[in-house]
Backbone as a printed PyTorch tensor [residue, N CA C, xyz], in Angstrom:
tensor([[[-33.3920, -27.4490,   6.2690],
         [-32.0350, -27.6390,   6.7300],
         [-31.0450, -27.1070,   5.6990]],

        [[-31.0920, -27.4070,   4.3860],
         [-30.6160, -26.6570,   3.4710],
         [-30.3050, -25.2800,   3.1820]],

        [[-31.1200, -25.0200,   3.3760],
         [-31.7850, -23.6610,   3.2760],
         [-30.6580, -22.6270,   4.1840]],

        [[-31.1560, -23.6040,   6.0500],
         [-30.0890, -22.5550,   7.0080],
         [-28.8630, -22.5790,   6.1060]],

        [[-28.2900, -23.8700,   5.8700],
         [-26.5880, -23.6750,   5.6070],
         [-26.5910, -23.0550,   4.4830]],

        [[-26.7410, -22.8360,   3.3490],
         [-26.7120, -21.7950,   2.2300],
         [-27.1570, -20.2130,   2.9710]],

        [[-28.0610, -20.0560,   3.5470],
         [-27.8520, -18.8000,   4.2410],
         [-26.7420, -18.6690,   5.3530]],

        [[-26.1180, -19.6920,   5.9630],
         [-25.5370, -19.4130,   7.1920],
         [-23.9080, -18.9250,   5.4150]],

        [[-24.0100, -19.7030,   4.9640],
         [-22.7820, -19.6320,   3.9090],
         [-22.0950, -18.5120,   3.7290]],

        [[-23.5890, -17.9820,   3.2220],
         [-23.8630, -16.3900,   2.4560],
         [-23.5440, -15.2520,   3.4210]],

        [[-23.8010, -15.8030,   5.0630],
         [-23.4400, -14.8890,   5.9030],
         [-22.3510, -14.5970,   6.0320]],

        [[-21.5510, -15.5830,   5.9240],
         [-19.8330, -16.0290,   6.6740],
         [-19.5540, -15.3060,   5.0790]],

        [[-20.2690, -15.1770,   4.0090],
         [-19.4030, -14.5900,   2.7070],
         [-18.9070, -13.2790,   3.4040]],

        [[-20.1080, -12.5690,   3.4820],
         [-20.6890, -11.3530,   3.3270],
         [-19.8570, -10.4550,   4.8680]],

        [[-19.7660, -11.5630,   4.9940],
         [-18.5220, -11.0460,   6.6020],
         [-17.1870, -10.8140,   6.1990]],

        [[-16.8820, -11.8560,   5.9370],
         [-15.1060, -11.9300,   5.1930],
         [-15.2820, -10.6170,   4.2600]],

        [[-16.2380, -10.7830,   3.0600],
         [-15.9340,  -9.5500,   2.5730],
         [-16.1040,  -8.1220,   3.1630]],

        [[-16.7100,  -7.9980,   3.4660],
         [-16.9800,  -6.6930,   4.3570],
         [-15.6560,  -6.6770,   5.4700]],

        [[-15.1930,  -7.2710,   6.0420],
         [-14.3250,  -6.7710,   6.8030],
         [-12.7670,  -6.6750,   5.9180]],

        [[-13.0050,  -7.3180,   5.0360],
         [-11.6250,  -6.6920,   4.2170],
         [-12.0610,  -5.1750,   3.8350]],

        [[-10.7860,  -4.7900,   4.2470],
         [-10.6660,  -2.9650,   3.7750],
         [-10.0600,  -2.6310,   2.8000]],

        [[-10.4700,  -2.1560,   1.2320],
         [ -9.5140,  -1.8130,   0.5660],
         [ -8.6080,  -0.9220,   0.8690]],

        [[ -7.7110,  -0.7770,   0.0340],
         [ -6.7320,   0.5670,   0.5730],
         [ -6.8420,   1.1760,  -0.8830]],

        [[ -7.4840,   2.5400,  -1.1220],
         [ -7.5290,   3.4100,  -1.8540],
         [ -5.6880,   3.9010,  -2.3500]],

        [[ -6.0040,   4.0460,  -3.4200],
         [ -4.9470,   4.4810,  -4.0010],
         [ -4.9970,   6.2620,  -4.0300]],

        [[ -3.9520,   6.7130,  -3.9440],
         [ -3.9510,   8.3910,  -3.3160],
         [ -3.7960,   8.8690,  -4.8230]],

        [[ -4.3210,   9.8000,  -5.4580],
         [ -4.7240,  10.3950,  -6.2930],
         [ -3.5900,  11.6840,  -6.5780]],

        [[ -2.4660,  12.0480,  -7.6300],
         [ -1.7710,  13.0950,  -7.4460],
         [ -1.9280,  14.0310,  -7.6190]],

        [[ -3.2920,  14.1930,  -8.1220],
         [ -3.9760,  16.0510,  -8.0940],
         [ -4.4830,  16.3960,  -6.4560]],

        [[ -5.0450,  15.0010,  -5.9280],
         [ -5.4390,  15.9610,  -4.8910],
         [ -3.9230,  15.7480,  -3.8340]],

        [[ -3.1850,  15.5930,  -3.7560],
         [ -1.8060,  15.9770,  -2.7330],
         [ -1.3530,  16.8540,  -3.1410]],

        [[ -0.6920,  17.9910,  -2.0440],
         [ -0.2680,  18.8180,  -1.8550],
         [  0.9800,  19.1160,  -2.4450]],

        [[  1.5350,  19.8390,  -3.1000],
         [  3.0610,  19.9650,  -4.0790],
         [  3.5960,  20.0440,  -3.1650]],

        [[  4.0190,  20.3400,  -1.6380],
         [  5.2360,  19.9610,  -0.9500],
         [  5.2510,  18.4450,  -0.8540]],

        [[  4.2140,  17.4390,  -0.6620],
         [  4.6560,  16.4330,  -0.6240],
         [  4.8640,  15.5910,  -2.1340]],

        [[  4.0850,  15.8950,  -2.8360],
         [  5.0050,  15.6140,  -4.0920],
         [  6.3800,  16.1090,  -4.3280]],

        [[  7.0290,  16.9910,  -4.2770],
         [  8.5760,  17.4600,  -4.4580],
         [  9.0520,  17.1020,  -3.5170]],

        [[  8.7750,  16.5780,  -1.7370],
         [  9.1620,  15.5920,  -0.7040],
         [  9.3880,  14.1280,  -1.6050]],

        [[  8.4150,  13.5010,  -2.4960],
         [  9.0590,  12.3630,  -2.8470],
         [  9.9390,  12.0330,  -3.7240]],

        [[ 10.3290,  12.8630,  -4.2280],
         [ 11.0240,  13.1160,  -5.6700],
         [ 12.5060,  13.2590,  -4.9470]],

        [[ 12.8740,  13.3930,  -3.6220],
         [ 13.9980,  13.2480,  -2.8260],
         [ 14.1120,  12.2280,  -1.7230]],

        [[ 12.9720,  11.5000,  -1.4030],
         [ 12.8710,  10.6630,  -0.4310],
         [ 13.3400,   9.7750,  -0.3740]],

        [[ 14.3000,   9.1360,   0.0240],
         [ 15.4240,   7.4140,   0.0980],
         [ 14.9250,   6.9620,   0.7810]],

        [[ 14.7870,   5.5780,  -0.1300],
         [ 14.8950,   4.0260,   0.6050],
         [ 15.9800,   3.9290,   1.3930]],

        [[ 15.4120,   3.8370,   2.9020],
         [ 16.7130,   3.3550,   3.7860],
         [ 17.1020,   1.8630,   3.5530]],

        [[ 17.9550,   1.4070,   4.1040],
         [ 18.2660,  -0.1680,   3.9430],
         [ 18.6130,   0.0500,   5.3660]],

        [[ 18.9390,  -1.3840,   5.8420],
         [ 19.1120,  -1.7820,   7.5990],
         [ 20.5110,  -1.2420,   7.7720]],

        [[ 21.2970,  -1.3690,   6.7940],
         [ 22.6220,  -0.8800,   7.3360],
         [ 23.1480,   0.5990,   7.5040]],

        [[ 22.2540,   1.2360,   6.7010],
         [ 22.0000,   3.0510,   6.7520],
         [ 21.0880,   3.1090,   7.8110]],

        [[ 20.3130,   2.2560,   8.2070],
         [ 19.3810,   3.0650,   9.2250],
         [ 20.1040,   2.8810,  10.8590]],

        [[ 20.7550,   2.1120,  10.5350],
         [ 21.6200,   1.5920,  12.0920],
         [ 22.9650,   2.7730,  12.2720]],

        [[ 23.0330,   3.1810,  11.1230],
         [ 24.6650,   4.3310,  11.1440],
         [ 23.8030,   5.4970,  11.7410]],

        [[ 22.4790,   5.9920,  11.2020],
         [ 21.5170,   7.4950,  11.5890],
         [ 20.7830,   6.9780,  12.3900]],

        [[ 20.0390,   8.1170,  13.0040],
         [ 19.3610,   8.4310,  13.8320],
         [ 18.0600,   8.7640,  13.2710]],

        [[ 16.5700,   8.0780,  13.0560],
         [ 15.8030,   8.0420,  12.6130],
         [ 14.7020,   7.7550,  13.6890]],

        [[ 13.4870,   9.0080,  13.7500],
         [ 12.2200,   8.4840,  14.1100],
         [ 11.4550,   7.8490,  13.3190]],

        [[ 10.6570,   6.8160,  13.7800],
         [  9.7220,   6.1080,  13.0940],
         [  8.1320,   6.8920,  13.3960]],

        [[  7.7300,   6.9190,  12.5940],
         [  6.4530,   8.0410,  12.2880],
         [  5.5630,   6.9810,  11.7850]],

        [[  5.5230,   5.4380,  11.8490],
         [  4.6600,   4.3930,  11.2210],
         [  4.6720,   3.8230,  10.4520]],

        [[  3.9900,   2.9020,  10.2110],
         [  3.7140,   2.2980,   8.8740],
         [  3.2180,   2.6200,   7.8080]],

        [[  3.5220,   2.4840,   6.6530],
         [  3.0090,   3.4490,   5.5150],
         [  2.3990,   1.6790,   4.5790]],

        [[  1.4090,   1.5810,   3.9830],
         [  1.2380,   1.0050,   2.7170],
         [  0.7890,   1.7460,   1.4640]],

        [[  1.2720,   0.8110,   0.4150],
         [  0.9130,   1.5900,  -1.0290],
         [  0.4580,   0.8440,  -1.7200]],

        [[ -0.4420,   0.9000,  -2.9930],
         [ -0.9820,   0.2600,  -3.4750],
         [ -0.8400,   0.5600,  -5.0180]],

        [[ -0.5260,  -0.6420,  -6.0970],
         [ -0.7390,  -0.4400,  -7.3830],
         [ -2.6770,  -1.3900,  -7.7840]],

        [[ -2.5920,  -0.8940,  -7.9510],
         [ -4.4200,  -1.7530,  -9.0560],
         [ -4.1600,  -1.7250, -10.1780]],

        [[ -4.2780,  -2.5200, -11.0240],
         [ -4.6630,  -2.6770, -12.1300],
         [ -5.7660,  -3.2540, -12.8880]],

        [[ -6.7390,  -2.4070, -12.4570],
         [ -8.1180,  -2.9070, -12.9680],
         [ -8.5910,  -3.3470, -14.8300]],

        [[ -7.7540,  -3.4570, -15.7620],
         [ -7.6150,  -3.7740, -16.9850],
         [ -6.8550,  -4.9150, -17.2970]],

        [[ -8.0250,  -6.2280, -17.8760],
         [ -7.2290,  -6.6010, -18.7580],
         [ -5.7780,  -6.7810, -19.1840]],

        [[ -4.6630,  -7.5500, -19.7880],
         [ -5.2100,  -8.7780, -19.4460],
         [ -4.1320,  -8.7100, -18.0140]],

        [[ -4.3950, -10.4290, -17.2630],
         [ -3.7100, -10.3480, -15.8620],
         [ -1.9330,  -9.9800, -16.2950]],

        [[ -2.0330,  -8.5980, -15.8300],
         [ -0.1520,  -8.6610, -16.3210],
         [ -0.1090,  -8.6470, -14.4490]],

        [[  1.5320,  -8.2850, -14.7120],
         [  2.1710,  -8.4950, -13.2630],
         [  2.2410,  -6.4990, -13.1910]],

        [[  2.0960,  -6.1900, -12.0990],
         [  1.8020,  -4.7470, -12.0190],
         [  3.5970,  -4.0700, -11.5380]],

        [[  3.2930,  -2.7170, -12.0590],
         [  4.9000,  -2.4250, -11.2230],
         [  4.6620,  -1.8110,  -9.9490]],

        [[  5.9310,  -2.2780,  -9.5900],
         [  6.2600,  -2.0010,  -7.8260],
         [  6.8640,   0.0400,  -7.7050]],

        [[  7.0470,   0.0610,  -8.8680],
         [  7.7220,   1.7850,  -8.6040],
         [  6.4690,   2.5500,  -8.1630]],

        [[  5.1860,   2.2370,  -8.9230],
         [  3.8410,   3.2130,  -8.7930],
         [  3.7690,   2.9290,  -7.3740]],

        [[  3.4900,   1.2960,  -6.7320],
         [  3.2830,   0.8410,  -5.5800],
         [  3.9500,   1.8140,  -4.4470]],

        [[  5.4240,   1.7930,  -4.4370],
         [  6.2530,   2.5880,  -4.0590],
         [  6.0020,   4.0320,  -3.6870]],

        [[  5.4730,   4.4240,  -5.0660],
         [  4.9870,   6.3200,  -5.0390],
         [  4.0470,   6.1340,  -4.0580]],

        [[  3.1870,   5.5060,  -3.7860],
         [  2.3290,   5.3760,  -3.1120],
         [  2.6580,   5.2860,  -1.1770]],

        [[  3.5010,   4.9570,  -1.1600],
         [  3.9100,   4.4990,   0.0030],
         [  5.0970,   5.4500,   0.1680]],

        [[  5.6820,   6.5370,  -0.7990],
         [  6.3400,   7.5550,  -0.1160],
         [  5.4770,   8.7320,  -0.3350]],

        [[  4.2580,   8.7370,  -0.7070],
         [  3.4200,   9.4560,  -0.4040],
         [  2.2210,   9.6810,   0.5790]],

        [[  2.3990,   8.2420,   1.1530],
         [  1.5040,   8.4820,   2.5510],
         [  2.5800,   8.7810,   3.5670]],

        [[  4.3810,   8.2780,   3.4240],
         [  4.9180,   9.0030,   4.5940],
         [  4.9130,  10.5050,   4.3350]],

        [[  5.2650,  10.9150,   3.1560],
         [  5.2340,  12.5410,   3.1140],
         [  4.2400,  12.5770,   4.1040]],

        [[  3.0130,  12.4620,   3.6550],
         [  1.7470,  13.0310,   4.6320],
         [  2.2580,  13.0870,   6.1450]],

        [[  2.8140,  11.8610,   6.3180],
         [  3.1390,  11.9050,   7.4280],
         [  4.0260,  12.4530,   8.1770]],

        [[  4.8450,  13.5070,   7.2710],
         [  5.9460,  13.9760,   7.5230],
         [  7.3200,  13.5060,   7.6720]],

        [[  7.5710,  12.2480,   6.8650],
         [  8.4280,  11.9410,   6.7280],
         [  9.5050,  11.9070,   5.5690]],

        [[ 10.7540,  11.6570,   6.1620],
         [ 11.8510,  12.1750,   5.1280],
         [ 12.2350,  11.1060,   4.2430]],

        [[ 12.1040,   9.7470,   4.8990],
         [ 12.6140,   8.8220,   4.4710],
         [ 11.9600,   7.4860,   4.4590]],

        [[ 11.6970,   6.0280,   3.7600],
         [ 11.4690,   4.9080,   4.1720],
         [ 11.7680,   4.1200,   4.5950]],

        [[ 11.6020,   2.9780,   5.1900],
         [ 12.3710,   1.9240,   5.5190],
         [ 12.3810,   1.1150,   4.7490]],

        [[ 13.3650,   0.0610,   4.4210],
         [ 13.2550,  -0.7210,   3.2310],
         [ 11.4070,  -1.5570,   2.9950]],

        [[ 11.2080,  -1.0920,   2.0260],
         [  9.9020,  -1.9650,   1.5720],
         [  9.5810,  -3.1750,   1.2600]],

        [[  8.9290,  -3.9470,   1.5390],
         [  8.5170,  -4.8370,   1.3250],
         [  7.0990,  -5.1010,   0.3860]],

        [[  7.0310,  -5.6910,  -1.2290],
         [  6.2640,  -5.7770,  -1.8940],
         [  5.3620,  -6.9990,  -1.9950]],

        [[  4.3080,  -6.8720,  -2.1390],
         [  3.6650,  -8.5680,  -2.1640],
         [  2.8760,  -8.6330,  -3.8120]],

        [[  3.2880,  -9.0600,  -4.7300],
         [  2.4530,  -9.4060,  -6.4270],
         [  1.4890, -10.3130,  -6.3610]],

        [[  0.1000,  -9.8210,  -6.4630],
         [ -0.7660, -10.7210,  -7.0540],
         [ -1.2450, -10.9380,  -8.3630]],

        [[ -1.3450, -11.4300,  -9.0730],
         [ -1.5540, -11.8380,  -9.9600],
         [ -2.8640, -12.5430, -10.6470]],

        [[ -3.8740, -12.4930,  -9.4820],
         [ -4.8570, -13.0030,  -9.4430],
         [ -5.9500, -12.2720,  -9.1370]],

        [[ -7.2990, -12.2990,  -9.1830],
         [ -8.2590, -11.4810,  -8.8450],
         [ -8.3050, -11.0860,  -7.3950]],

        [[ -8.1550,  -9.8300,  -7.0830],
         [ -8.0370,  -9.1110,  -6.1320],
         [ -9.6480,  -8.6990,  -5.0190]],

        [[-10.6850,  -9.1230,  -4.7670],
         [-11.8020,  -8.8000,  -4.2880],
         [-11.2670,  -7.7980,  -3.2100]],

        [[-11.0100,  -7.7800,  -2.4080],
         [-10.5900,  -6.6750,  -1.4120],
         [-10.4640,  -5.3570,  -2.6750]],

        [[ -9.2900,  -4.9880,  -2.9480],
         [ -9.5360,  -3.6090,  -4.2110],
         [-10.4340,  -3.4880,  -5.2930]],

        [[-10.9300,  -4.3010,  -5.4190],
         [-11.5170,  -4.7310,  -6.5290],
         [-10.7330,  -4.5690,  -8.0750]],

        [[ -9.4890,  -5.1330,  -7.9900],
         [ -8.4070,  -5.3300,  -9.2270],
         [ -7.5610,  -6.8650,  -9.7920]],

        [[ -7.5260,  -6.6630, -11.1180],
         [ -7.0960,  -7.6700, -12.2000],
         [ -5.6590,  -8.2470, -11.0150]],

        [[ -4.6290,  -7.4980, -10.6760],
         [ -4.0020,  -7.9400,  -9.9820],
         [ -3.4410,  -6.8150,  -9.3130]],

        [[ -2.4390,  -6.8580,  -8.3700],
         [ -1.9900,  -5.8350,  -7.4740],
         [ -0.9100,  -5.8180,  -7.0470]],

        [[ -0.0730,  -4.9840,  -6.8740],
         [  1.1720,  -5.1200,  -6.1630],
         [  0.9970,  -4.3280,  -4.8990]],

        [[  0.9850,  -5.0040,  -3.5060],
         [  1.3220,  -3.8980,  -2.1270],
         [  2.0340,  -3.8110,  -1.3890]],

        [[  2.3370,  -2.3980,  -1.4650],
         [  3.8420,  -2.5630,  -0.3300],
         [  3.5570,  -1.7480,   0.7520]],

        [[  4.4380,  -1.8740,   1.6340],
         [  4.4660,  -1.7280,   3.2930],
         [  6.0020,  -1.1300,   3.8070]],

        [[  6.0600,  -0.3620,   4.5460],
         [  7.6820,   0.3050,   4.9940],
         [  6.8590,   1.1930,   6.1570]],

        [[  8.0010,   1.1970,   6.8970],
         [  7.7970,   2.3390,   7.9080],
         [  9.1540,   3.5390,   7.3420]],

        [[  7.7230,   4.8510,   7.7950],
         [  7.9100,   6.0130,   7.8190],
         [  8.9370,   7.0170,   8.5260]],

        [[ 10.1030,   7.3910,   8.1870],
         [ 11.1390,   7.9180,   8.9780],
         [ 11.5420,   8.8050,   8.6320]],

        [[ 11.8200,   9.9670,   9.7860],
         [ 12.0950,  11.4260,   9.6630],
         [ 13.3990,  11.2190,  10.6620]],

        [[ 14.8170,  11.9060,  10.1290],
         [ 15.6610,  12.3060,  10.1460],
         [ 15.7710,  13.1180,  11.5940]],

        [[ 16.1500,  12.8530,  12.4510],
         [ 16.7490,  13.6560,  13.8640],
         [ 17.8440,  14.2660,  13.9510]]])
C-alpha cells in the first residue's frame, strides 16, 4: 500500500514537471541585425498612447531573465524586457504594450534558475 502512494506521488511529480515549459532565453548572435536595430527604437506603449493610435496586435510576446549563479539576487527587468522586444521584432512588430514583470526570487524548476524575472506584453505594429 505504501509503495502504490510513493509511486502514485512520483507520478503526479513527474507530470507537473514535465508539463511546465521553460521559455528559452533568445540568444543575440543568433537574431537577425534588423531585429536587433528594430529594438534599439521600439517603445513601450502605455494605455493612454495606445488609445490616441491605431495599433495591430500581432500577440503576446514573453521574455525571460535567468539567473543561474549564485547568490539569490533579484534579477533585472531591462534584459527581461530585451527579451520580449525581441520576440515582437520577430514578430514584426514596432511596438509593445505596456509590460508586465513577475520577480522570483526563489528557485525556479520550470527554467531551471537561482531566480527570474518574466515579462509578458502584447506585440504591436503601427497602421
Amino acid at each position: 500500500m505504501r509503495t502504490t502512494r510513493v509511486g502514485t506521488m512520483l507520478l503526479a511529480s513527474l507530470a507537473i514537471v514535465a508539463c511546465a515549459t521553460p521559455l528559452p532565453q533568445i540568444d543575440y548572435y543568433d537574431v537577425d541585425t534588423q531585429a536587433l536595430r528594430k529594438i534599439r527604437t521600439m517603445r513601450v506603449i502605455d494605455d493612454a498612447s495606445r488609445a490616441q493610435n491605431e495599433y495591430r496586435v500581432l500577440g503576446k510576446v514573453r521574455g525571460l531573465y535567468c539567473d543561474r549563479t549564485p547568490p539569490y539576487a533579484v534579477t533585472p527587468e531591462g534584459t527581461a524586457i530585451d527579451q520580449v522586444k525581441l520576440r515582437a521584432a520577430m514578430k514584426g512588430a514596432d511596438h509593445i504594450a505596456t509590460p508586465a514583470c513577475e520577480t522570483r526570487t526563489t528557485w525556479d524548476f520550470t527554467n531551471n534558475c537561482f531566480s527570474t524575472v518574466t515579462c509578458t506584453a502584447e506585440a504591436l505594429a503601427a497602421d
